[in-house]
C-alpha positions in Angstrom: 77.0 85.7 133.1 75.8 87.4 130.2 78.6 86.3 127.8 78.4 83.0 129.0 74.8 82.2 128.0 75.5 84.2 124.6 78.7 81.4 123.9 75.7 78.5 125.1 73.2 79.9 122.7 75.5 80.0 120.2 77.5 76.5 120.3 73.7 75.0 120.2 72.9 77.1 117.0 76.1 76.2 115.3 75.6 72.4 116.4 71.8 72.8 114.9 73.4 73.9 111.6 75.9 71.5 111.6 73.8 67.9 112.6 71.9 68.9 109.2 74.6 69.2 106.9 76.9 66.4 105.6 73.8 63.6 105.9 74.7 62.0 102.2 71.9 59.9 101.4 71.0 57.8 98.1 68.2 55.8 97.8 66.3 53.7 94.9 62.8 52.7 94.8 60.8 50.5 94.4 61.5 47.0 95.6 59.9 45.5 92.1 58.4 46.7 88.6 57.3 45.1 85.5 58.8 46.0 82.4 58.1 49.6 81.6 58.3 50.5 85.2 60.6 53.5 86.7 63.3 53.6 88.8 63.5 56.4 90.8 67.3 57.2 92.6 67.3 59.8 95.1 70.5 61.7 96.1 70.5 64.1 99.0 73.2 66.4 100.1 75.9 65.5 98.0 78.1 69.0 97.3 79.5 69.7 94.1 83.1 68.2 93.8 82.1 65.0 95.0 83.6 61.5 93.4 80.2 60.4 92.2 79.6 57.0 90.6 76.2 55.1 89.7 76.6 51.3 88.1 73.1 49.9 87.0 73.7 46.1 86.8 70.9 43.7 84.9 70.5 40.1 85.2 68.4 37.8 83.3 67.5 34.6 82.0 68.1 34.3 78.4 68.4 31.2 75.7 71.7 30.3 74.4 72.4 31.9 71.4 70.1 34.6 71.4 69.9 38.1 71.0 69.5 40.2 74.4 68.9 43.9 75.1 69.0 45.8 78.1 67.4 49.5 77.8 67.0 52.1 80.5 65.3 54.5 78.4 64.0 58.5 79.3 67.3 58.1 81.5 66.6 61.7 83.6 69.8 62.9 84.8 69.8 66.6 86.9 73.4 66.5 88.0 76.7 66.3 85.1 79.3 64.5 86.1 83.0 66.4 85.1 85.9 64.2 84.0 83.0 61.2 83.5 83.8 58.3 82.4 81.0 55.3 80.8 81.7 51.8 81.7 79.7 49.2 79.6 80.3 45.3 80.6 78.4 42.0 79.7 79.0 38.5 80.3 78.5 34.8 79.4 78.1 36.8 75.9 79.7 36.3 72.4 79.6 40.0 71.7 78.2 43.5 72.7 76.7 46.2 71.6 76.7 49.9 73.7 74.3 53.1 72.8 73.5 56.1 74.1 71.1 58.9 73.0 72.4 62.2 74.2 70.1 65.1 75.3 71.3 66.8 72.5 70.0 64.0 70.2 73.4 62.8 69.0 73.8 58.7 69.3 76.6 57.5 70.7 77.4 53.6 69.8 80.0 51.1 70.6 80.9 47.5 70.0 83.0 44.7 71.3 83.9 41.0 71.2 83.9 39.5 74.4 86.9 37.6 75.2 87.3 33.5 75.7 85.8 33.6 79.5 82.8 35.2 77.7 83.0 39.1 79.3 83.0 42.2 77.0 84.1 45.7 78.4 84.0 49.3 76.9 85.3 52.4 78.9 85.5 55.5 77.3 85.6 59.1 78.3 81.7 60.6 77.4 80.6 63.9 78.8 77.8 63.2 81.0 75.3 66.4 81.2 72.3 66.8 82.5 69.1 66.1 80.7 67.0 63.7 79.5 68.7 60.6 77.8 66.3 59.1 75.3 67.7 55.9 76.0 71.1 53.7 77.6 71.4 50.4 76.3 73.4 47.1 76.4 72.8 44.7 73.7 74.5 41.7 72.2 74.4 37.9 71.5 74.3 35.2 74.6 77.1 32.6 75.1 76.4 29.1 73.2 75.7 27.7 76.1 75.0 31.1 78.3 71.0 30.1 80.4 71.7 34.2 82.0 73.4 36.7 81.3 74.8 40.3 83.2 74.6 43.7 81.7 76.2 46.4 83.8 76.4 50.4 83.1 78.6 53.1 85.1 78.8 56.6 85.3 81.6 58.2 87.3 83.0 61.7 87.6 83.2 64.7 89.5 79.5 65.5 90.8 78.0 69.1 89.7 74.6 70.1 90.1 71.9 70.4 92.8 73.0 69.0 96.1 69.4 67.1 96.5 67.9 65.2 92.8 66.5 62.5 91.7 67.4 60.4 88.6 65.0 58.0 86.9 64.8 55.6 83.9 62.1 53.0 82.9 63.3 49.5 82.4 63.2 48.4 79.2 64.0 44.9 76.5 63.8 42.7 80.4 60.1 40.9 81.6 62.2 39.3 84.3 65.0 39.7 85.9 66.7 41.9 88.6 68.8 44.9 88.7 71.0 45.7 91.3 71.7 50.0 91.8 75.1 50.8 93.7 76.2 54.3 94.0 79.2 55.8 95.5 80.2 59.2 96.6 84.0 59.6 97.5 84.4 56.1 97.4 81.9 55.1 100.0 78.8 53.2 99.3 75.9 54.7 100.1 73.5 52.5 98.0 73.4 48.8 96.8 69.8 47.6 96.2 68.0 45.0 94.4 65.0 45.5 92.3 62.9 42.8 90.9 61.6 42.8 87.3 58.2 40.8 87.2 59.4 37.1 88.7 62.7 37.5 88.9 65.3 35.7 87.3 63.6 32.2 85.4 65.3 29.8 84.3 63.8 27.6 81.1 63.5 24.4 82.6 65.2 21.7 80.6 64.0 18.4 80.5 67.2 15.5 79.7 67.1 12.4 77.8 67.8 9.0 78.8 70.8 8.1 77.4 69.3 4.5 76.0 65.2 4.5 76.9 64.9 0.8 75.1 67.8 -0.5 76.5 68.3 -2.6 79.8 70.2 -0.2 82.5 73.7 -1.0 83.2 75.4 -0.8 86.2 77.1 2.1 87.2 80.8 2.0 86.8 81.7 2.6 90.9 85.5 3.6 90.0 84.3 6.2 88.1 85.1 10.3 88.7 82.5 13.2 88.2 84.4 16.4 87.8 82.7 19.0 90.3 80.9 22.0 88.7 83.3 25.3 89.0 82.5 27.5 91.7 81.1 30.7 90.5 83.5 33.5 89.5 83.0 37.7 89.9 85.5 39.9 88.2 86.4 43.5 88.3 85.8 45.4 84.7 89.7 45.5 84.6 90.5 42.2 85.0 92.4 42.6 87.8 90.4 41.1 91.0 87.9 38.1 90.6 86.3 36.6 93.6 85.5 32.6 93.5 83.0 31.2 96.4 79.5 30.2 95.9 77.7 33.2 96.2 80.5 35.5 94.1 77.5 36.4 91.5 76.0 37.6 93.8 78.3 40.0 94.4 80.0 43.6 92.5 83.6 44.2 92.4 84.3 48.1 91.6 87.0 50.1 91.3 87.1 53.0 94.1 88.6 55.7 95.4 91.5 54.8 97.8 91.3 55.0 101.8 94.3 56.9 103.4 97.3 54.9 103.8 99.5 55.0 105.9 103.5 55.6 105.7 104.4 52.6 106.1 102.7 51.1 103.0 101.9 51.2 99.5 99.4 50.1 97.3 100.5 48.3 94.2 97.5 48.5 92.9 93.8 50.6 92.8 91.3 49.8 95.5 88.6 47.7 94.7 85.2 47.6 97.0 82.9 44.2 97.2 79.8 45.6 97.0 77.2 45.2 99.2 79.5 46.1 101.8 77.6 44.5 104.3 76.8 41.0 103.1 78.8 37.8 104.1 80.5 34.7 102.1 79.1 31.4 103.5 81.7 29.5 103.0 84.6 31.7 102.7 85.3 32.9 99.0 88.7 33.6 97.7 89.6 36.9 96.4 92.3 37.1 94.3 94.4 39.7 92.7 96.8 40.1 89.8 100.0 41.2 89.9 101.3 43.8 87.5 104.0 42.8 85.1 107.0 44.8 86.1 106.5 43.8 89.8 105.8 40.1 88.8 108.9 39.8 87.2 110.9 40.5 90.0 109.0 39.4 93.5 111.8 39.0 95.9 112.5 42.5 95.7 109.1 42.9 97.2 107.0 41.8 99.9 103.2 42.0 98.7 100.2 41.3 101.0 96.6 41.4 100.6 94.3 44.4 102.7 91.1 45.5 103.8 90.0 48.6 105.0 87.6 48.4 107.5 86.9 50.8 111.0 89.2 53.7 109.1 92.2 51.3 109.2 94.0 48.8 106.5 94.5 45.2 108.1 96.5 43.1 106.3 95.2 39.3 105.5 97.2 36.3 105.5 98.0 36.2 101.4 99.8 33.7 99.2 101.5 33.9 95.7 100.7 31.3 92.6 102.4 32.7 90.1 101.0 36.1 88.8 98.3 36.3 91.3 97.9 36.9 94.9 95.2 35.5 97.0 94.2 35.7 100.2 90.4 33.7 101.8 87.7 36.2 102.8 83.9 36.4 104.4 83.6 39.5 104.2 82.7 42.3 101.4 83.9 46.1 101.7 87.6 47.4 100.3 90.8 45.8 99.3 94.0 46.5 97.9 97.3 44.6 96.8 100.1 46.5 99.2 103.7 46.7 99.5 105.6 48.0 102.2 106.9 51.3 101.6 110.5 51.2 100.0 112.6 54.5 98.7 111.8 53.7 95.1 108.7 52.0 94.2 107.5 51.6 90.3 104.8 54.2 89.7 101.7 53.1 88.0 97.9 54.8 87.6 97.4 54.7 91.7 100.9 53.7 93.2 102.7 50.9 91.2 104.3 48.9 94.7 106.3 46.1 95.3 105.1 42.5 95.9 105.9 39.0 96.4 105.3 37.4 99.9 103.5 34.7 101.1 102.1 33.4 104.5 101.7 37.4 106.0 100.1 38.2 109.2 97.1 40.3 110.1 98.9 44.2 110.9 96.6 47.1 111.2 98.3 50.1 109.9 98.0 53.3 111.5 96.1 56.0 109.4 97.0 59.2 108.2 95.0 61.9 108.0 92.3 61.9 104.8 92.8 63.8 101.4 89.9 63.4 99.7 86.3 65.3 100.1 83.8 63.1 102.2 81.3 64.5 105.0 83.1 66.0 107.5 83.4 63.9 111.1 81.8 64.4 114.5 84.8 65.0 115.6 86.0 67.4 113.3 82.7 69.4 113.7 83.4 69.1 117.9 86.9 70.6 117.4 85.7 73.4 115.2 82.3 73.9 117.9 85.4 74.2 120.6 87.5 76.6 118.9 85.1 78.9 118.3 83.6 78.4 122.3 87.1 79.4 123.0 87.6 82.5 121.4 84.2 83.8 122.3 84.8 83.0 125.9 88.6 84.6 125.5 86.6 87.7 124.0 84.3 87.8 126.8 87.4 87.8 129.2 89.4 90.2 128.0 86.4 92.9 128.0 85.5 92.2 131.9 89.0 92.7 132.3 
């Protein structure tokens, strides 16, 4: 009786120990500032190793034309980030500009043309230590006809540092706007918030002139067309997703870190995560992917299907092929990929180069295997470990009554 209330007391200790550890948590506050206010990002309990990745995107009103700047300045960072990469996007721009000030004082600065649709990107490999960063900042010239523009900044890499932090920056160069935090820790959102800047997003209201004030009106001409206005378009910072629906801006597409998959299949290319996970397309939005060049060129040696991951399973979605792009209609946000089913030889590319080039596929959840990667450890992973260690202690116990 005696060892059996010793095993009791300690299966609840361990499971004490155990429902505190693992909770990864990141949160951003507040819900709106004025220019000049702080952001403050808390991270809690996320160990050393972790995938860690912060985007800070901007949007704002600007007038066409015009000069812009985006600054998070006294930009506090108490973790480093190994292997860190800086992403640096903008669009509806003409050109931009990014700079850093270092903790060490040295200025880091970068430029770019944006390309015809208007977007510029920079990725480069910049250590990212901890300290105080004077300032972060995205400038550049609006579109000729840009009325807003979007200024994103991500940090990824390999998390170091204290397991609880918090990292702030005052907003700079916006009065309104809003800027939308995501972070992700081994490829899993934990954070996608909103933060107003004064009103918001304002548009300068526009007032149009009659065509002929003096005149006499004429009759319109009834078999005349209007061409519809595009739908809005979201795009990954590689060029290799873009989303099309009516709320698509409203909307991130990042690059993450890939789900287990199973056997049976192959991504052709990264995984990309709709971010916020939880929000809906009213009406459905089409997500679209390109096919790389090597697998384009020869599709019917492939068959290619668009997936998401969702309940710790890949699903394929019904997809189609137009040319060098797969599509597929979706409502919701969270993780795809462009997959192949497995074949002996497969091109290799950055994640797993695979095959494509089907159309018309059905919905097939794919069996997982176990995961690789580094996130917080399952219930049921902590039960079996719990068990195993009830077992031997009561084996223990056993053997000595004996």
């Amino acid at each position: 009786m005696k060892e059996i209330v010793q095993i009791v007391c300690i299966s609840c200790l361990l499971c004490t120990l155990i429902s505190g550890a693992g909770a990864v948590s990141v949160t951003a506050s507040p819900d709106t500032i004025q220019e000049g206010g702080t952001v403050t990002i808390s991270l809690s309990d996320i160990p050393d190793g972790a995938s860690f990745s912060l985007k800070i995107d901007a949007a704002f009103a600007v007038s066409p034309d015009s000069e812009f700047a985006f600054r998070a300045e006294e930009f506090v960072m108490p973790i480093s980030l190994k292997n860190s990469t800086v992403l640096a996007t903008t669009e509806q721009t003409q050109k931009m500009t990014f700079s850093g000030k270092t903790p060490g004082g040295s200025t880091i600065t970068r430029g770019k043309l944006a390309d015809e649709d208007g977007r510029c990107s920079i990725s480069e490999g910049i250590d990212i230590g901890a300290g105080t960063y004077d300032h972060l900042s995205l400038g550049g010239t609006a579109g000729e006809k840009s009325a807003e523009v979007r200024a994103s900044m991500s940090l990824d890499g390999e998390k170091q540092g204290p397991k609880d932090s918090e990292i702030t920056f005052q907003v700079a160069g916006i009065t309104n706007g809003v800027v939308t935090i995501i972070a992700l820790v081994n490829g899993h959102e934990e954070l996608s918030k909103e933060i107003t800047i004064g009103k918001g997003i304002v548009q300068t209201p526009t007032t149009p002139r009659p065509s002929n004030p003096s005149g006499p009106s004429r009759p319109s001409n009834s078999g005349s067309r209007t061409t519809p206005a595009p739908l809005p378009e979201e795009h990954s910072t590689d060029g290799v997703v873009h989303v099309i629906g009516e709320d698509a801006q409203s909307f991130s597409v990042l690059t993450t870190r890939a789900p287990p998959i199973s056997e049976e299949w192959q991504a052709v290319t990264g995984t990309y995560l709709l971010s916020p996970k939880e929000k809906t397309f009213s009406p459905a939005a089409t997500l679209s992917f390109k096919i790389p060049k090597h697998i384009a060129a020869d599709l019917d040696a492939y068959t290619l299907f668009l997936a998401r991951y969702v309940d710790e399973e890949w699903t394929a979605l019904p997809s189609s092929i137009d040319g060098d792009e797969i599509s597929t209609q979706i409502r919701n946000a969270g993780t795809y990929a462009l997959m192949t089913f497995a074949q002996a030889e497969v091109p290799s590319a950055t994640v797993t180069t695979t095959a494509q080039g089907q159309a018309d596929t059905t919905e097939i959840p794919s069996t997982q295997s176990p995961a690789t990667a580094t996130p917080t450890q399952s219930p049921a992973g902590i039960l079996t470990v719990i068990g195993a260690v009830v077992g031997i202690l009561y084996i223990s116990g056993a053997r000595k009554r004996l």
